[in-house]
C-alpha positions in Angstrom: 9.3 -24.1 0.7 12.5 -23.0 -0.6 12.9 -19.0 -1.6 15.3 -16.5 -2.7 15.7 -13.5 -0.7 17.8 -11.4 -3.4 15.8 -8.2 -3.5 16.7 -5.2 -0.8 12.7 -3.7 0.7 13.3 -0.8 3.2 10.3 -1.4 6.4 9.6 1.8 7.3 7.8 3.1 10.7 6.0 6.2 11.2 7.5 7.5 15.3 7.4 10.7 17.5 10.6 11.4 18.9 10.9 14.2 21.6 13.2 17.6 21.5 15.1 18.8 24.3 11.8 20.8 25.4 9.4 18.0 24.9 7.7 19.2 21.5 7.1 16.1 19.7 8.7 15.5 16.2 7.7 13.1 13.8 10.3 10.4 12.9 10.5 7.7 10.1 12.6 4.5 11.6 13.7 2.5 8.5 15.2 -1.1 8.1 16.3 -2.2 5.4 15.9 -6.1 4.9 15.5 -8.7 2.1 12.5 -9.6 0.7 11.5 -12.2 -2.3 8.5 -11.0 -4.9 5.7 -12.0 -5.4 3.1 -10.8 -7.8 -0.5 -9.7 -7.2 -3.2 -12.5 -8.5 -5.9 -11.6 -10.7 -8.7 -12.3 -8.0 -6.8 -10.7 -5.7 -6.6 -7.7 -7.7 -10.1 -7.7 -8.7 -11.3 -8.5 -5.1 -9.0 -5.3 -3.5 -10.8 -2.8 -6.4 -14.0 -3.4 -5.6 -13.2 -1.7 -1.9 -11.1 1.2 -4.2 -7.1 -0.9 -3.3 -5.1 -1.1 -6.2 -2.2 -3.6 -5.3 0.4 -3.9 -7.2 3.3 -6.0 -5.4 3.8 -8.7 -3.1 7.3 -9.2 -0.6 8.0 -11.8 1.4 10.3 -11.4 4.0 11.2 -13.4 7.8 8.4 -13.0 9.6 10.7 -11.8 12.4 12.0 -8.9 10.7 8.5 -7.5 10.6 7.5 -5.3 13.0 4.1 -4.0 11.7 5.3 -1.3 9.6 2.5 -0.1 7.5 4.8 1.6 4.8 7.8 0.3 2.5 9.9 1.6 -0.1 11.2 -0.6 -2.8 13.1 0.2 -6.1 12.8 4.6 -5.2 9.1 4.0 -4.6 7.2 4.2 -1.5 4.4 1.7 -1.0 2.0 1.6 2.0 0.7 -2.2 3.0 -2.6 -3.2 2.6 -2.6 -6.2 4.2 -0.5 -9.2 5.4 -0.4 -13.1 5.2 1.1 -15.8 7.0 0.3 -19.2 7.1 3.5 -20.5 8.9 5.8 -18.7 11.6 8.7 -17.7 9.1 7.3 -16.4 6.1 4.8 -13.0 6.4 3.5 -11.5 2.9 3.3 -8.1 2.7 0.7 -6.8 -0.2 1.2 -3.5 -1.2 -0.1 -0.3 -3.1 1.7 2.7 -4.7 1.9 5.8 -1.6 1.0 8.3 -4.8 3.3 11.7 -4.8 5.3 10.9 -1.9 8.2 8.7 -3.6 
């Protein structure tokens, strides 16, 4: 399947980095990638409510770019991922929902 990656997503990854006295500090490693868009389906919106999920946006990007980052920002706007989809070795799907207040 042919897609087009024109759209910027930043994968973002929650890490403890150390001080010079060995306190731990909380870290963010970003990577920003492409991604193509994919909208949210009906069912698939209806389904994710019922367990309180409200997606609202789809990206596809390589699957080898994706190293299990659980948040994304796209467009100023923080989203955290609710779930993911492949169903070959070069795509993975990333379904998201708004992170509210923390944009």
């Amino acid at each position: 399947m042919s897609r087009t990656f024109d759209h910027e997503v930043t994968l973002i990854k929650n890490v403890t980095n150390y001080d010079d006295l060995g306190n731990p500090i909380k870290d963010e490693e970003k990577t920003t990638i492409l991604c193509d868009l994919k909208s949210i389906g009906r069912s698939e919106f209806y389904n994710a409510s019922v367990q309180n999920m409200k997606p609202e946006i789809a990206f596809v990007v390589h699957a080898f770019e994706y190293d299990n980052q659980k948040l994304v920002k796209f467009d100023g706007i923080r989203y955290s991922v609710l779930r993911t989809y492949s169903d070959d070795d070069e795509f993975i799907e990333l379904t998201c929902e708004r992170v509210i207040g923390n944009d």
